[in-house]
C-alpha positions as CSV (number, residue, x, y, z in Angstrom):
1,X,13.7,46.4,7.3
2,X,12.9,43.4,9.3
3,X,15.1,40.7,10.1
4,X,14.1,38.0,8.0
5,X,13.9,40.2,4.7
6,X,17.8,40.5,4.0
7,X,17.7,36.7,4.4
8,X,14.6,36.5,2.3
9,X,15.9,38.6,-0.9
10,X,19.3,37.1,-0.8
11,X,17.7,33.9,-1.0
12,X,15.5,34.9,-3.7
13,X,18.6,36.3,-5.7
14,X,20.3,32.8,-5.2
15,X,17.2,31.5,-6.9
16,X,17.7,33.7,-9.5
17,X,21.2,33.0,-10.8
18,X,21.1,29.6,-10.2
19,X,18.0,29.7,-12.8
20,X,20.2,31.6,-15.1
21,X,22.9,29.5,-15.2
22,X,24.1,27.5,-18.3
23,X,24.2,23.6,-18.3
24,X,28.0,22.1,-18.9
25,X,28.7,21.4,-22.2
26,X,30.0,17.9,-21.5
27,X,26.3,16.5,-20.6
28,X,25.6,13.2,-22.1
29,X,21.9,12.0,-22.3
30,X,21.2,8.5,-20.5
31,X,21.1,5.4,-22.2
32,X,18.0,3.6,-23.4
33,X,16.8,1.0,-21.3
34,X,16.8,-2.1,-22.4
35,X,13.9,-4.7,-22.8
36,X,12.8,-6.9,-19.7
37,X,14.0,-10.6,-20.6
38,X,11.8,-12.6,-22.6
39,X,11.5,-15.4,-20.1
40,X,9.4,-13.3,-17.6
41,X,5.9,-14.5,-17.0
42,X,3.2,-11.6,-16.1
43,X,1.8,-13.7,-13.9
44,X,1.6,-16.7,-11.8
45,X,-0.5,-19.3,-12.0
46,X,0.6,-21.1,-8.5
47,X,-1.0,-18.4,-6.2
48,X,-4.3,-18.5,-5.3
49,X,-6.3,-15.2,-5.1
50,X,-9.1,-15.0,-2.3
51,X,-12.0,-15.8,-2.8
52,X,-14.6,-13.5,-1.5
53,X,-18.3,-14.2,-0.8
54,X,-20.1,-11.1,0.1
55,X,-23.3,-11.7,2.4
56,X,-26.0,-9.1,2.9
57,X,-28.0,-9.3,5.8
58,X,-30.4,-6.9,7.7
59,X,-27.6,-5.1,9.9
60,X,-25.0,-4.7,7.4
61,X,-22.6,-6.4,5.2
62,X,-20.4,-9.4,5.7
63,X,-17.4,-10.0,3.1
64,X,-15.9,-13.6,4.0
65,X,-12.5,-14.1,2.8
66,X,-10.9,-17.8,1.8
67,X,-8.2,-19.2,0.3
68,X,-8.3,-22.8,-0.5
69,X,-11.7,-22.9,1.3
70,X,-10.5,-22.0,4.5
71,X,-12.2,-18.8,6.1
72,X,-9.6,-16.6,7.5
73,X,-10.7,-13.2,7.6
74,X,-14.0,-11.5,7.5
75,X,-15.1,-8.0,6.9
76,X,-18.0,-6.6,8.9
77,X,-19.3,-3.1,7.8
78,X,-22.7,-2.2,10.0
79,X,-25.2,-0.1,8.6
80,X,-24.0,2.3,11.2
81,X,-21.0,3.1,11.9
82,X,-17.4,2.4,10.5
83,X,-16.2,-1.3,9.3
84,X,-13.8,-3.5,11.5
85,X,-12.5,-6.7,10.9
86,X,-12.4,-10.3,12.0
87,X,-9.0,-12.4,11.4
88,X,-7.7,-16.1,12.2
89,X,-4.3,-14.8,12.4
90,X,-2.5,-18.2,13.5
91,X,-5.0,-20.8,11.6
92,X,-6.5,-22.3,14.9
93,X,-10.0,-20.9,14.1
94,X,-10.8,-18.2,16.8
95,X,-11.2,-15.2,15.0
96,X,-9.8,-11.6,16.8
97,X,-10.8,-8.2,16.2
98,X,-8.8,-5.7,14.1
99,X,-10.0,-1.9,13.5
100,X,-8.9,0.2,11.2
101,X,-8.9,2.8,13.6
102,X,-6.7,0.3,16.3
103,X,-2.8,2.4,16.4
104,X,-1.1,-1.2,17.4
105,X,1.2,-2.4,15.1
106,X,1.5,-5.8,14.6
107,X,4.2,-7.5,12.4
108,X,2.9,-8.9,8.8
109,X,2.5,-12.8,8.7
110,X,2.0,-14.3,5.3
111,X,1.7,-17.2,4.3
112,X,4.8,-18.4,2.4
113,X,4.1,-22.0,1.5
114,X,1.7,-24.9,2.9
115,X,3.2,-28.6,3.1
């Protein structure tokens, strides 16, 4: 026999009784769960969603991306070859190139709330 085979069938017997083995008799099912409260809203109406104006033009496609009118990312996808992506990431409106295919990671900054 090779090595690995005693190791192999003992394991495979291990399998086999724990498979056979009874469950305890003092096994409670778990409680329903209860209902979410009735004061939860499915959605809020406070945050705005992006708007997005898609532009065709004769190299490729340009998705523009705004919230509250104000342009903060765009999505360029060429008719050749794979898509990248412009982004005002601070909100002084020079735009900097992100890849999906860049490795650096870079820490997520949302916006929480505008005064």
């Amino acid at each position: 026999m090779r090595p690995a085979a005693p190791f192999f069938f003992s394991a495979l017997l291990f399998i086999a009784a724990s498979a056979c083995a009874e469950a305890p008799d003092d096994v409670e099912p778990l409680p329903d769960i209860p209902p979410p409260p009735a004061d939860i809203r499915p959605f809020d109406d406070s945050i705005e969603e992006p708007q997005i104006t898609i532009r065709r033009e004769e190299r490729g496609t340009v998705e523009e991306y705004r919230i509250s009118g104000k342009l903060y990312m765009l999505k360029i996808t060429p008719e050749a070859g794979a898509p990248y992506y412009l982004v005002d990431s601070d909100g002084d409106g020079h735009f900097e190139t992100h890849s999906p295919t860049d490795s650096g990671a870079r820490v997520p900054m949302w916006v929480i709330g505008t005064f």
